[in-house]
Backbone as JSON, one array per atom type, in Angstrom:
{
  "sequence": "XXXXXXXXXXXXXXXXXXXXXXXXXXXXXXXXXXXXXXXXXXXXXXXXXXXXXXXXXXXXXXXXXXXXXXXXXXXXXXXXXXXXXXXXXXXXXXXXXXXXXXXXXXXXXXXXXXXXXXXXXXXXXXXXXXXXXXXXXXXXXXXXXXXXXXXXXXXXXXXXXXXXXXXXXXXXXXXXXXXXXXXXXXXXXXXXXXXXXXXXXXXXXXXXXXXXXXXXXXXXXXXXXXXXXXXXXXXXXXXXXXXXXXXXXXXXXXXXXXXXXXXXXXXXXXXXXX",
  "N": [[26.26, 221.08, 86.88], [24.35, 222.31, 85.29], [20.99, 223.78, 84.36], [18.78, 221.82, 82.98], [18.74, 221.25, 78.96], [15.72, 221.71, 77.22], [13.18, 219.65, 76.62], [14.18, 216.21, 74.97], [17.06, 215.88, 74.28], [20.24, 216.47, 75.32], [23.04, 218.17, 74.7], [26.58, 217.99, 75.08], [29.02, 220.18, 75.45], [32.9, 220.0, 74.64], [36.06, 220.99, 75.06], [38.74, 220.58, 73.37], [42.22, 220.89, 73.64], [42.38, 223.38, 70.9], [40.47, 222.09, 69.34], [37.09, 221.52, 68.8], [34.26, 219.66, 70.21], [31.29, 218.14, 69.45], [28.96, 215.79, 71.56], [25.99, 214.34, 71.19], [24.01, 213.34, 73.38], [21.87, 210.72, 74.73], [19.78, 211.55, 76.67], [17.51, 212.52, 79.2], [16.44, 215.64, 78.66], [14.87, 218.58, 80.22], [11.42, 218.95, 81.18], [10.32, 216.92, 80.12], [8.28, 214.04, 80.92], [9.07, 210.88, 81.25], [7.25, 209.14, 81.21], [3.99, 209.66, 80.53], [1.89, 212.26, 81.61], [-1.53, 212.18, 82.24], [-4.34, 213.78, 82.06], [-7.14, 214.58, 83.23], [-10.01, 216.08, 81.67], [-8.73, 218.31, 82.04], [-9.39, 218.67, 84.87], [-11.08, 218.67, 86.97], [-4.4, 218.34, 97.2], [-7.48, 219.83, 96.56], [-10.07, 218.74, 95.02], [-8.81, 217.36, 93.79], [-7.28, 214.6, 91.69], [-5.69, 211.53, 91.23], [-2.38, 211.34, 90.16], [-0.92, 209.73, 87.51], [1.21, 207.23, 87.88], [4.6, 208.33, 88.94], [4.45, 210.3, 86.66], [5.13, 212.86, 86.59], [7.79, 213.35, 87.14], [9.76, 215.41, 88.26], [8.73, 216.14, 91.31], [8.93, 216.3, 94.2], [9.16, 215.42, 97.68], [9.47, 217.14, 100.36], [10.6, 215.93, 103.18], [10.97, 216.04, 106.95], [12.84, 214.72, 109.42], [11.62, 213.18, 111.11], [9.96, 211.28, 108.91], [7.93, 212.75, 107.99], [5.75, 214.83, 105.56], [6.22, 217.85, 104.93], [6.13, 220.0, 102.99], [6.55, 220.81, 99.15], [8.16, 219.81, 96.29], [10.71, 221.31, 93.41], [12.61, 219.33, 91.06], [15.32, 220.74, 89.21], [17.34, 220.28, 87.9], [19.94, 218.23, 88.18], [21.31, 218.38, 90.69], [19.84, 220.44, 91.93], [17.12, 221.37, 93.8], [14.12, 223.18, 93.72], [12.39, 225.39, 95.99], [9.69, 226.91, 98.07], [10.04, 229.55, 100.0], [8.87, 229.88, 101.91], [8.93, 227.58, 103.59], [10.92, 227.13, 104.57], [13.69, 225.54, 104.7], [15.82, 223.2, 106.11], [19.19, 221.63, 106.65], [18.84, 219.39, 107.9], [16.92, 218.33, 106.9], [15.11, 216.33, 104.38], [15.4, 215.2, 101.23], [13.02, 213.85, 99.11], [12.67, 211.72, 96.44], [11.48, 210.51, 93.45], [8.95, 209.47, 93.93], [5.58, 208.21, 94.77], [3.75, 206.64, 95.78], [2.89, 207.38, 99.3], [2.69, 205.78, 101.11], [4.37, 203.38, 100.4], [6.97, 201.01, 100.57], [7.52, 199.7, 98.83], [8.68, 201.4, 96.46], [11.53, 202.73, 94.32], [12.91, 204.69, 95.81], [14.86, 207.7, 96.02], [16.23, 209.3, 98.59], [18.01, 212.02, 99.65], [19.97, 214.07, 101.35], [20.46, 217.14, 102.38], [22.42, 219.41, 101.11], [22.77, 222.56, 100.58], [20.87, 225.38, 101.64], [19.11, 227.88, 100.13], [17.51, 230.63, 100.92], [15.78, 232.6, 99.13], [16.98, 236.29, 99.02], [15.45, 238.4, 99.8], [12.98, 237.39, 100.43], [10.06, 238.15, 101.77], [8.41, 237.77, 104.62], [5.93, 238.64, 105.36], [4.82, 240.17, 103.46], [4.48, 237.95, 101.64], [6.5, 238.23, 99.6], [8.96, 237.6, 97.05], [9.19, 234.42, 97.3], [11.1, 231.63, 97.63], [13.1, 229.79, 97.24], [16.03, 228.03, 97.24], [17.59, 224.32, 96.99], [20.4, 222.87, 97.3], [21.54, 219.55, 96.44], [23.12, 217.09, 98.83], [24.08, 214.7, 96.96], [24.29, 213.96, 94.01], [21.35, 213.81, 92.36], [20.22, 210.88, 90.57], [19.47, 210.39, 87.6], [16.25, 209.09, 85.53], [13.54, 207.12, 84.54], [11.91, 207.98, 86.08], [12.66, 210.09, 87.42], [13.63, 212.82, 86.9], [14.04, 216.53, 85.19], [12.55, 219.07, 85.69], [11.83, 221.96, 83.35], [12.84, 225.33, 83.58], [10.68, 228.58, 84.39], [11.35, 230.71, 81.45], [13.03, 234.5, 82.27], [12.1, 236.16, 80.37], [10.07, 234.77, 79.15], [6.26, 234.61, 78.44], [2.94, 234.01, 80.17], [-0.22, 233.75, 79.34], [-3.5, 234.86, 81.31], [-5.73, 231.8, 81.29], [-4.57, 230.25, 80.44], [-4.41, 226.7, 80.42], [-2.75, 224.62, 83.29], [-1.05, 223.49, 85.93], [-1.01, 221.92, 88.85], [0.55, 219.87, 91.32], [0.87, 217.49, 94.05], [1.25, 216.47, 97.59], [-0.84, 217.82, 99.42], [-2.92, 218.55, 101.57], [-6.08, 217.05, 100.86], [-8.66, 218.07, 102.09], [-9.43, 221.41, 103.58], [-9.59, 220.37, 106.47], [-8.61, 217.93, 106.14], [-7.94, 214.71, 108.01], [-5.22, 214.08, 107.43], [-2.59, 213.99, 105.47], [-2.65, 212.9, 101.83], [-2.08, 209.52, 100.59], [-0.96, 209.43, 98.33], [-0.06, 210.85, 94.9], [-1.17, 213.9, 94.2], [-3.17, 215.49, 91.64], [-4.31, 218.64, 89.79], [-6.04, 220.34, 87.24], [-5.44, 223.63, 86.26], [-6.5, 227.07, 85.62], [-4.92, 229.9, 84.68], [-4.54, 233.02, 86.4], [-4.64, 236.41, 85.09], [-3.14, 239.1, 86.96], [-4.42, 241.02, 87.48], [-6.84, 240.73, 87.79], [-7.12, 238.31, 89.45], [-6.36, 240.1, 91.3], [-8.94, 240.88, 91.89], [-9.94, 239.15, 94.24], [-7.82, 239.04, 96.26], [-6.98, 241.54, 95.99], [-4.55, 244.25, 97.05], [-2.8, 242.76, 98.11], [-1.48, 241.04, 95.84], [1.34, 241.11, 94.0], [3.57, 242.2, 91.37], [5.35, 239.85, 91.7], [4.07, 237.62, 91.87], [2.02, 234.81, 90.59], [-1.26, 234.21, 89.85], [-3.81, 231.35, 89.47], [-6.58, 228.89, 89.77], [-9.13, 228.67, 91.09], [-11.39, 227.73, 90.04], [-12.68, 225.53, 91.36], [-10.94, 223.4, 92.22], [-8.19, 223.73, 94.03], [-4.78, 224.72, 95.72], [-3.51, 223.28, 98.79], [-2.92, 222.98, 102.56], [0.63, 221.94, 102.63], [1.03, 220.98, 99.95], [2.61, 223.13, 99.92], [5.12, 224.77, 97.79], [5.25, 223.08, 95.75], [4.87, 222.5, 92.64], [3.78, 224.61, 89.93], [2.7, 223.62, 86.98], [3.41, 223.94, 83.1], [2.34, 223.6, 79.55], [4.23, 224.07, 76.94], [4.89, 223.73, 73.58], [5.29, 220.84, 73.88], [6.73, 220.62, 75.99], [7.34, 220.55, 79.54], [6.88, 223.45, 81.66], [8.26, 225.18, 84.75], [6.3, 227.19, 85.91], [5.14, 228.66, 88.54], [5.2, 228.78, 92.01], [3.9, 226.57, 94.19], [2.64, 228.73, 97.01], [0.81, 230.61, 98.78], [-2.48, 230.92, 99.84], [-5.96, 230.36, 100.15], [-6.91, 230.19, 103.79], [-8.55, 228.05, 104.29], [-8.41, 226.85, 101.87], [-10.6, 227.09, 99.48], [-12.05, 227.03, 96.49], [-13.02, 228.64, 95.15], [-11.52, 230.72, 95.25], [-8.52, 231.87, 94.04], [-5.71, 229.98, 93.78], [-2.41, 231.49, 95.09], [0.83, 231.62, 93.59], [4.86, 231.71, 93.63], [6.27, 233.75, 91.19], [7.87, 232.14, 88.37], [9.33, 233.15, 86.06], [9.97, 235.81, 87.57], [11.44, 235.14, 88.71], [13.49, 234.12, 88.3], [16.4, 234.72, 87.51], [17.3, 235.58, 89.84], [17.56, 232.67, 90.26], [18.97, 231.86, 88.72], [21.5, 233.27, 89.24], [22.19, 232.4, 91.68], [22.87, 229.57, 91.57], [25.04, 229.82, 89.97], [26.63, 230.65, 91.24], [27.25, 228.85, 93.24]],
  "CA": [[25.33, 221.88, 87.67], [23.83, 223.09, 84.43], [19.82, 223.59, 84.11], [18.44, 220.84, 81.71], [18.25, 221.98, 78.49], [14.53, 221.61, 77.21], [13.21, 218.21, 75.75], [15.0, 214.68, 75.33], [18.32, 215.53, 74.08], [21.45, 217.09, 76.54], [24.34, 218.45, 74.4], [27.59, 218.26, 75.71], [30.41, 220.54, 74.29], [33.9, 219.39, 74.75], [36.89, 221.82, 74.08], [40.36, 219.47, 73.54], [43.34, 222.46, 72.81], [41.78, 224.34, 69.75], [39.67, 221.79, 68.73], [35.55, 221.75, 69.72], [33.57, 218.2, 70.03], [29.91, 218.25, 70.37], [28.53, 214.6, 71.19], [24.63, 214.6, 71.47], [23.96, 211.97, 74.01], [20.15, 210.76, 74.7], [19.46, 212.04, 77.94], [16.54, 213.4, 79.41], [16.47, 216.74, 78.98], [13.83, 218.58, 81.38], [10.28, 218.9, 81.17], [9.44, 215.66, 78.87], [7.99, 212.87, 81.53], [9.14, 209.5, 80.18], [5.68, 208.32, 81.67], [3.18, 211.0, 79.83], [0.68, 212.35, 82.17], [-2.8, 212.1, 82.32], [-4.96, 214.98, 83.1], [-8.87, 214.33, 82.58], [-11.06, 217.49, 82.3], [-7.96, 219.39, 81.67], [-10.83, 219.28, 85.32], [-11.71, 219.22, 88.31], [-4.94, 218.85, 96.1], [-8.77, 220.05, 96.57], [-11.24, 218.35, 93.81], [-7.77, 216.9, 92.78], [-7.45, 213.51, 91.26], [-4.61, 210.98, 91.59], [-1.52, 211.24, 88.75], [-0.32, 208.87, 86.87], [2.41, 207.1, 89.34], [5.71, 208.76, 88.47], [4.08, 211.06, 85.28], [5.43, 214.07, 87.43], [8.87, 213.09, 87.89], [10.15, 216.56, 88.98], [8.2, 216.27, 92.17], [9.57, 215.94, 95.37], [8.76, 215.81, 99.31], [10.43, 217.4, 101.7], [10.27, 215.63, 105.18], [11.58, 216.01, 108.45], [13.78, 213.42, 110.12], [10.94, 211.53, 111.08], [9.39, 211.37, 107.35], [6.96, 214.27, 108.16], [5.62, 215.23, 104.4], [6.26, 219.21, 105.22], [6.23, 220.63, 101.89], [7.11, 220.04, 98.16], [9.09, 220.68, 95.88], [10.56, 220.49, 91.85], [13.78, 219.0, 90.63], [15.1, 221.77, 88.43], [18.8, 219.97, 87.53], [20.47, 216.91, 89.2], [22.16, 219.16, 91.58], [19.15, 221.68, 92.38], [15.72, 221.59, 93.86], [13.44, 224.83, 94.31], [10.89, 225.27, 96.47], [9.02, 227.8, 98.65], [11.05, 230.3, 101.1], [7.95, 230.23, 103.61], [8.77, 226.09, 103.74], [11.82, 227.01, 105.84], [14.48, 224.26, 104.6], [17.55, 223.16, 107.11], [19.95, 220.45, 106.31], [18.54, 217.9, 109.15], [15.6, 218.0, 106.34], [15.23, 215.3, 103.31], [14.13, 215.4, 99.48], [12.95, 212.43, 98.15], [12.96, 211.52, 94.78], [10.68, 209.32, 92.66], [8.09, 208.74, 95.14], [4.19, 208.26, 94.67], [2.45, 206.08, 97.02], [3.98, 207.72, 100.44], [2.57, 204.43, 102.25], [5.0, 201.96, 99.89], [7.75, 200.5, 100.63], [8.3, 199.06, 97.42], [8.84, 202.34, 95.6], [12.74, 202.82, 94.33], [12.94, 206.25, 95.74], [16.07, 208.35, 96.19], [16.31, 209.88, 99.49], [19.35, 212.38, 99.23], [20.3, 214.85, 101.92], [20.0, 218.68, 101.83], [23.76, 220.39, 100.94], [22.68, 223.73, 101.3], [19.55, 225.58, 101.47], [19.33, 229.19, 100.52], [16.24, 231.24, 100.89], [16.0, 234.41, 98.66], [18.01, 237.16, 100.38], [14.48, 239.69, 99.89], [12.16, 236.87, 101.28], [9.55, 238.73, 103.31], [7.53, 236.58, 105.57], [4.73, 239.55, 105.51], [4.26, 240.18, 102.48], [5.0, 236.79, 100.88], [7.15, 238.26, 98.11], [9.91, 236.33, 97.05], [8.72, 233.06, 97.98], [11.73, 230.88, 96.67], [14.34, 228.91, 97.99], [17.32, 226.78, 96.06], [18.34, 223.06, 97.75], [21.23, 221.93, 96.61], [21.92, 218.39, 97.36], [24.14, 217.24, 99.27], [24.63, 214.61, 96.44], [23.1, 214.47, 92.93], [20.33, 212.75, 91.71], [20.32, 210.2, 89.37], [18.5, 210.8, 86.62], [15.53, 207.71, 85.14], [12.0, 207.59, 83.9], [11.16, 208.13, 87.48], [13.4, 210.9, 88.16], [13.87, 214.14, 86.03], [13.83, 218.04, 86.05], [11.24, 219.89, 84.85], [12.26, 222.97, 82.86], [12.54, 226.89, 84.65], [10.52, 229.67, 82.49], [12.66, 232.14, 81.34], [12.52, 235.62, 82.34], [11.21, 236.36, 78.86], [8.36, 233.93, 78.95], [4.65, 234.95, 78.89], [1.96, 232.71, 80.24], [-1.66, 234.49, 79.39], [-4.48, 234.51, 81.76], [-6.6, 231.17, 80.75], [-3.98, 229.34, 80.16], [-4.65, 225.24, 81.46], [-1.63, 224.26, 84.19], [-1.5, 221.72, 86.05], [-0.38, 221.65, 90.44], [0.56, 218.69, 92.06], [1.46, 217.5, 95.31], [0.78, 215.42, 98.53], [-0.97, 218.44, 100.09], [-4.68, 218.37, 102.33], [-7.46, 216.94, 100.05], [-9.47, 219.39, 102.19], [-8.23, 221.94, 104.49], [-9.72, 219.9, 108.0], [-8.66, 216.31, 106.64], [-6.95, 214.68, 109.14], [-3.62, 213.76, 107.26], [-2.34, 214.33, 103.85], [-2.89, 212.11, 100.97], [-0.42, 208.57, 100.55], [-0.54, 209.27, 96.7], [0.28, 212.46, 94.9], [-2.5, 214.08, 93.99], [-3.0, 216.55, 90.55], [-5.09, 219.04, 89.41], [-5.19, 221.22, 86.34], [-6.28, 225.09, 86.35], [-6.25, 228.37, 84.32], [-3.85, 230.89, 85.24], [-5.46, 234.41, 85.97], [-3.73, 237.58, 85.36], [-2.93, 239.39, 88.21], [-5.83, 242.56, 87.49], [-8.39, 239.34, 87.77], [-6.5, 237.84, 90.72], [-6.33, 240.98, 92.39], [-10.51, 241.09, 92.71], [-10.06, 238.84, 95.17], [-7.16, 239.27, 96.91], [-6.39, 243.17, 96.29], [-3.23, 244.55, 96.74], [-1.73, 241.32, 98.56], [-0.99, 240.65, 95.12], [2.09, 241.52, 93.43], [4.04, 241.27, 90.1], [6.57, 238.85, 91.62], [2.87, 236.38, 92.23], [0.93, 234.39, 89.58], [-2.52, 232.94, 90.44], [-4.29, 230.19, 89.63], [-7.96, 228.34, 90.03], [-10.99, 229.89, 91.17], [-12.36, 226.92, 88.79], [-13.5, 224.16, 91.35], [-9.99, 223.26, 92.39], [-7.34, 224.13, 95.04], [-3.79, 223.75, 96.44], [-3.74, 223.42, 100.14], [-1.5, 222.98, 103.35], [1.52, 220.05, 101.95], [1.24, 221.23, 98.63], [3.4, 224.53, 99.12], [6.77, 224.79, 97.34], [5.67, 222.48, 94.66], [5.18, 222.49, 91.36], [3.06, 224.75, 89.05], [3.43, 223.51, 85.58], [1.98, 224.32, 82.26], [3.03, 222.53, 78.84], [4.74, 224.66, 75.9], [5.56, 223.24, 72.42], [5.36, 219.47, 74.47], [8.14, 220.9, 77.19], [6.21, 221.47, 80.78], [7.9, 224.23, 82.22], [7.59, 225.35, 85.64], [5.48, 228.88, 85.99], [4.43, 228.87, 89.6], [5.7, 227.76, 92.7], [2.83, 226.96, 95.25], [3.24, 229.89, 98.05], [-0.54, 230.94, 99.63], [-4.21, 230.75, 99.34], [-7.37, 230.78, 100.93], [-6.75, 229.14, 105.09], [-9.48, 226.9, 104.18], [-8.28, 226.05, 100.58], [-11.45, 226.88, 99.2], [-11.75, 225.9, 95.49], [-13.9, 229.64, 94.41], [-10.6, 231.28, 95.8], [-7.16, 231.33, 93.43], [-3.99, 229.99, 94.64], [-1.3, 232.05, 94.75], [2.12, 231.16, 93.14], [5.51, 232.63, 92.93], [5.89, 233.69, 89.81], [9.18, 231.88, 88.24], [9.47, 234.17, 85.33], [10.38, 237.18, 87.56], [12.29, 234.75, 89.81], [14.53, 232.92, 87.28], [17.53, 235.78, 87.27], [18.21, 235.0, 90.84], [18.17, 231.18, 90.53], [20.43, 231.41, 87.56], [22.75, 233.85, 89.47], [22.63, 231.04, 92.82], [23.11, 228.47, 90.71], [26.28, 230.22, 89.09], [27.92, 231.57, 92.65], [26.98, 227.67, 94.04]],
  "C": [[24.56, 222.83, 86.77], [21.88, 222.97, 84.83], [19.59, 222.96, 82.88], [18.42, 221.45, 80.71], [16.39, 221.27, 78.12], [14.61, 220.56, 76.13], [14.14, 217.36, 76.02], [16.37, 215.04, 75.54], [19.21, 216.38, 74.76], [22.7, 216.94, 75.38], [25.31, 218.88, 75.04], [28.56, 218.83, 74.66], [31.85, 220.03, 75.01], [35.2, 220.37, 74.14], [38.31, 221.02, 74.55], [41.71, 220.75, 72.8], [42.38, 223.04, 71.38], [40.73, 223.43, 68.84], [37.84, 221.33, 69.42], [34.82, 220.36, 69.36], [32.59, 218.13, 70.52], [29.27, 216.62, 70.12], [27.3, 214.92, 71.76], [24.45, 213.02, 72.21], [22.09, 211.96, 74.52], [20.08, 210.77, 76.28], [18.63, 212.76, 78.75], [16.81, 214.61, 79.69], [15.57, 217.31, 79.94], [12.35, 218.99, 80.3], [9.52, 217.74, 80.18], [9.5, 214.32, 80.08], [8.31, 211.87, 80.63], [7.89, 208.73, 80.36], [4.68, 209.39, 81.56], [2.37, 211.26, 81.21], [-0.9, 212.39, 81.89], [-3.93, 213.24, 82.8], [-6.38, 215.01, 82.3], [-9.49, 215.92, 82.74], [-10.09, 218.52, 82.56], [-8.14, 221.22, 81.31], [-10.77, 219.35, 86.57], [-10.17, 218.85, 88.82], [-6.35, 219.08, 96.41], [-9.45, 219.88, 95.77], [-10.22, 217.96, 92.96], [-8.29, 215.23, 92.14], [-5.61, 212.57, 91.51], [-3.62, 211.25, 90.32], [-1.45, 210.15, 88.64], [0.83, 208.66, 87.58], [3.65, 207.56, 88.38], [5.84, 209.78, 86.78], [4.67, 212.64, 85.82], [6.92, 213.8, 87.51], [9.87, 214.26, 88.52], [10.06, 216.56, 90.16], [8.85, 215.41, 93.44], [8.88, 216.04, 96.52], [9.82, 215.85, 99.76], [10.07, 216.88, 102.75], [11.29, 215.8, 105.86], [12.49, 214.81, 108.8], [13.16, 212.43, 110.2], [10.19, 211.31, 109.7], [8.12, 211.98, 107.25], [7.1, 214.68, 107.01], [5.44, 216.85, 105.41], [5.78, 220.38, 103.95], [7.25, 220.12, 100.52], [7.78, 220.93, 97.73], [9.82, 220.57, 94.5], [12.25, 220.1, 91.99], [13.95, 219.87, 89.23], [16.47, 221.17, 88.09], [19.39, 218.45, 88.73], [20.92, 217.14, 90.71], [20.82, 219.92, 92.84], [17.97, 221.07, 92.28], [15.01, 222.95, 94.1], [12.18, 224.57, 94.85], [10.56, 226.58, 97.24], [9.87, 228.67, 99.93], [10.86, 230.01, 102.36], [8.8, 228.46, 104.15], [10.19, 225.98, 104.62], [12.79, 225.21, 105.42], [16.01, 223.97, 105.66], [18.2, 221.59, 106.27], [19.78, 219.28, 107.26], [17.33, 217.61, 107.99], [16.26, 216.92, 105.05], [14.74, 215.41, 102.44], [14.26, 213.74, 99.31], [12.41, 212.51, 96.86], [11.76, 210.67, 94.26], [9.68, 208.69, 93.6], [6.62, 209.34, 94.17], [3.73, 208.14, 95.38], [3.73, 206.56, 98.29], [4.11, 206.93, 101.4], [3.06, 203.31, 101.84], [5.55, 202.15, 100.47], [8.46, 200.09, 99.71], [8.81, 200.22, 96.17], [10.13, 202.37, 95.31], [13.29, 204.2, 94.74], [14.43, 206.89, 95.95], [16.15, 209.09, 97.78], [17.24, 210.37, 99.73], [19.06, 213.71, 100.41], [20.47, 216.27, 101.15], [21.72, 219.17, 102.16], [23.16, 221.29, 101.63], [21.46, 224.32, 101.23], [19.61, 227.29, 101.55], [18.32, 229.75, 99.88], [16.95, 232.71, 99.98], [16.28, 235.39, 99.13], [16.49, 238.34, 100.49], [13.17, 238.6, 100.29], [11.35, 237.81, 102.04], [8.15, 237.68, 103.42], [5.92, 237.23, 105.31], [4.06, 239.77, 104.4], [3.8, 238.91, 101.21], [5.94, 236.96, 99.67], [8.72, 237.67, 98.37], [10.02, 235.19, 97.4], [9.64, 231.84, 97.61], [12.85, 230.5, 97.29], [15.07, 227.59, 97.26], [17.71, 225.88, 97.13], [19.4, 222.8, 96.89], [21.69, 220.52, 97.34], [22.87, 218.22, 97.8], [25.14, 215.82, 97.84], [23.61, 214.19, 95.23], [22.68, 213.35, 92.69], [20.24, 212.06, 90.68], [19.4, 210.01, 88.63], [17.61, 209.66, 86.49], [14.55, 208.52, 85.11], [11.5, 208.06, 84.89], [11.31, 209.94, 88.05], [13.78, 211.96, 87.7], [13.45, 215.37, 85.95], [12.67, 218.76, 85.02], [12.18, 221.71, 84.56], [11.99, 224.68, 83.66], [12.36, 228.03, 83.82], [11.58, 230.24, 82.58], [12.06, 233.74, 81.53], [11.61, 236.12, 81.31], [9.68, 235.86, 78.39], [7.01, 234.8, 78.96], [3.38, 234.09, 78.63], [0.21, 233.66, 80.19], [-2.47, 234.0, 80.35], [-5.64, 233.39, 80.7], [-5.93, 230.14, 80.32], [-4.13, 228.28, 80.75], [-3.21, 225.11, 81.98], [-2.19, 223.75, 85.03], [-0.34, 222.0, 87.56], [-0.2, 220.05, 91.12], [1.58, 218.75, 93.58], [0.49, 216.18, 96.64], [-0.04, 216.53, 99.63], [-2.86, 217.76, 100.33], [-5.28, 217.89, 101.05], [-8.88, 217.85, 100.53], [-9.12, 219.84, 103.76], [-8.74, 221.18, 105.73], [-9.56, 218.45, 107.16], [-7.58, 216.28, 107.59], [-5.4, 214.34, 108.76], [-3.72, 214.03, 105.84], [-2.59, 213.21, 103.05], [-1.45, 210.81, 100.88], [-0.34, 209.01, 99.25], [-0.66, 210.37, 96.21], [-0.72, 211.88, 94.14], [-1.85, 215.34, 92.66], [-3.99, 217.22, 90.19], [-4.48, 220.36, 87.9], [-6.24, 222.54, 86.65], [-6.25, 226.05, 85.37], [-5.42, 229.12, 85.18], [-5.02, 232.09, 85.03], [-4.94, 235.43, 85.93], [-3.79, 238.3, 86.55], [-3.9, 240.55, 88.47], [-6.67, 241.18, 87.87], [-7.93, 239.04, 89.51], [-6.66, 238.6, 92.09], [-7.65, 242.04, 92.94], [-10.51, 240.33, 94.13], [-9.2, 238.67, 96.34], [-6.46, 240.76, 96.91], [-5.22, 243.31, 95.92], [-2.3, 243.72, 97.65], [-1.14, 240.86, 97.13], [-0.36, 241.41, 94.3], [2.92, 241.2, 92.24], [5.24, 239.99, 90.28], [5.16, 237.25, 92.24], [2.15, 236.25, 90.94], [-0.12, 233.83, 90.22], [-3.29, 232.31, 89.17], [-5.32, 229.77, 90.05], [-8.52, 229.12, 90.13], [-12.11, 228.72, 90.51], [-12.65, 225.62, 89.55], [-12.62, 223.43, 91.97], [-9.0, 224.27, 93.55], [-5.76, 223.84, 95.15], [-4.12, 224.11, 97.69], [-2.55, 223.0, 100.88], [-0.91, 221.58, 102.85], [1.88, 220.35, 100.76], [2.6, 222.71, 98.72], [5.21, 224.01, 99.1], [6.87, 223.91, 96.48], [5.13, 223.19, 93.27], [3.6, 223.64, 90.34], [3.3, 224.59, 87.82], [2.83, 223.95, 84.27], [3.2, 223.98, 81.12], [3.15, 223.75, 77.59], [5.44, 223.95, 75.33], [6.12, 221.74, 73.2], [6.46, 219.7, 75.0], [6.65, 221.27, 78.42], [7.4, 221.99, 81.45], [7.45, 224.56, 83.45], [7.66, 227.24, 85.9], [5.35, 229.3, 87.52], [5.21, 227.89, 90.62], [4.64, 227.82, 93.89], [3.45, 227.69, 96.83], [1.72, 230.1, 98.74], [-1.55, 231.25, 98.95], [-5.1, 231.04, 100.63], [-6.71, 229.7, 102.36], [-7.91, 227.62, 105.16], [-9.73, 226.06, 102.76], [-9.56, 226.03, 99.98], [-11.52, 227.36, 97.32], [-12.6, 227.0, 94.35], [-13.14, 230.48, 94.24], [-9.26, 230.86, 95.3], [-6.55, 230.96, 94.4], [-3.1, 231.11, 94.63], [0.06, 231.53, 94.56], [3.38, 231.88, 93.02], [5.83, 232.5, 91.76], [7.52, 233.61, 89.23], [10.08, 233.0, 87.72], [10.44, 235.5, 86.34], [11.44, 236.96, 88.76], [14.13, 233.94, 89.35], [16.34, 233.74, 87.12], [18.4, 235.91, 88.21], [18.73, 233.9, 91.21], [19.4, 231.59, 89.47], [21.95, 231.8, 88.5], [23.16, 233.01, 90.56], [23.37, 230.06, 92.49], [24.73, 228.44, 90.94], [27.37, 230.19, 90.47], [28.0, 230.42, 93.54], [27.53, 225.99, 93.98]]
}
């Protein structure tokens, strides 16, 4: 129930009475897609574009009973998904795994029941702060090229305004279509510091929120509780978790994200007590 470490390789230690055995086994560590992604114009989900099928493999949907795409969501360990507080998770709900096209059949996907689901105990609905919620499955995911965790910043991290990152998800292509997208959709953006951010949204925005676009681009309703990512030293770590925006997803107008960094102290401690 560890968090990946970062990149390919997963060291296991081993303590046998007084003696210590470290075997390095090749195992995807998190944030290295075995199927690279693709991101054109690194440019113009709202003014998204399609991914690369399974170049995301973190990425999850949550549905309903009846397979109602509700909201997304990342694979952060075999054990653990995280996603959005507002996205309201129960255990009648479902993560699926390794999915692209949402209208195959032929996909190999995982479909694994929700263990437990526990919203951030300072959640507020009103303000949106704390936007963050831990799944644990009910049983763990099996790892493949398809199927792997994307890395969780560390408190310590710092992502500058301007930085390119990169949202994905099965959310609106624009806020009045009539259904969500069958194929996950991606876009990449700049991150904006939160003085920038907070021209256009004020004092709705707080240090536990990162934003995002303004550049042409959107997330929208479907997309929240997945993935904001952004790529350090060829690891993509996840910065942002999609949380609220403009009601009409409009593409002049950041996203807002929670911001992992200042969230990462309570997953660890869930994790630990879970």
């Amino acid at each position: 129930q560890y968090i990946a470490d970062k990149g390919r390789r997963t060291c296991l230690y081993l303590h046998v009475n007084s003696n210590k055995y470290t075997y390095s086994i090749y195992s995807p560590g998190c944030g290295v897609p075995a199927i690279p992604p693709v991101i054109t114009g690194y440019s113009r989900i709202v003014n998204g574009e399609e991914a690369v099928p399974h170049s995301w493999p973190w990425q999850v949907s949550l549905q309903d009973s009846t397979g109602f795409h509700f909201c997304g969501g990342s694979l952060i360990s075999e054990w653990w998904v995280v996603t959005a507080a507002h996205c309201t998770v129960r255990t009648s709900h479902r993560v699926i795994l390794g999915e692209h096209d949402r209208s195959s059949n032929a996909e190999a996907i995982q479909t694994i029941s929700v263990g437990k689901s526990i919203k951030h105990p300072n959640y507020n609905s009103y303000t949106i702060n704390n936007d963050i919620l831990l799944i644990k499955l009910a049983t763990p995911a099996k790892l493949s090229t398809h199927v792997s965790p994307v890395c969780l910043a560390e408190t310590s991290d710092n992502f500058p305004g301007g930085l390119k990152c990169v949202t994905s998800g099965w959310g609106l292509t624009r806020y009045n279509a009539p259904d969500t997208p069958a194929l996950l959709q991606q876009a990449a953006l700049p991150l904006l510091t939160n003085d920038d951010c907070k021209r256009y949204w004020g004092t709705n925005i707080t240090d536990l929120m990162i934003c995002a676009g303004a550049s042409g681009v959107s997330s929208c309703m479907g997309d929240s509780g997945g993935p904001l990512v952004c790529e350090k030293n060829g690891v993509w770590t996840l910065v942002g978790i999609v949380s609220w925006g403009s009601s009409v997803c409009s593409t002049s107008t950041p996203a807002v994200y929670a911001r992992v960094t200042k969230l990462r102290a309570w997953v660890d401690q869930t994790i630990a007590a879970n």
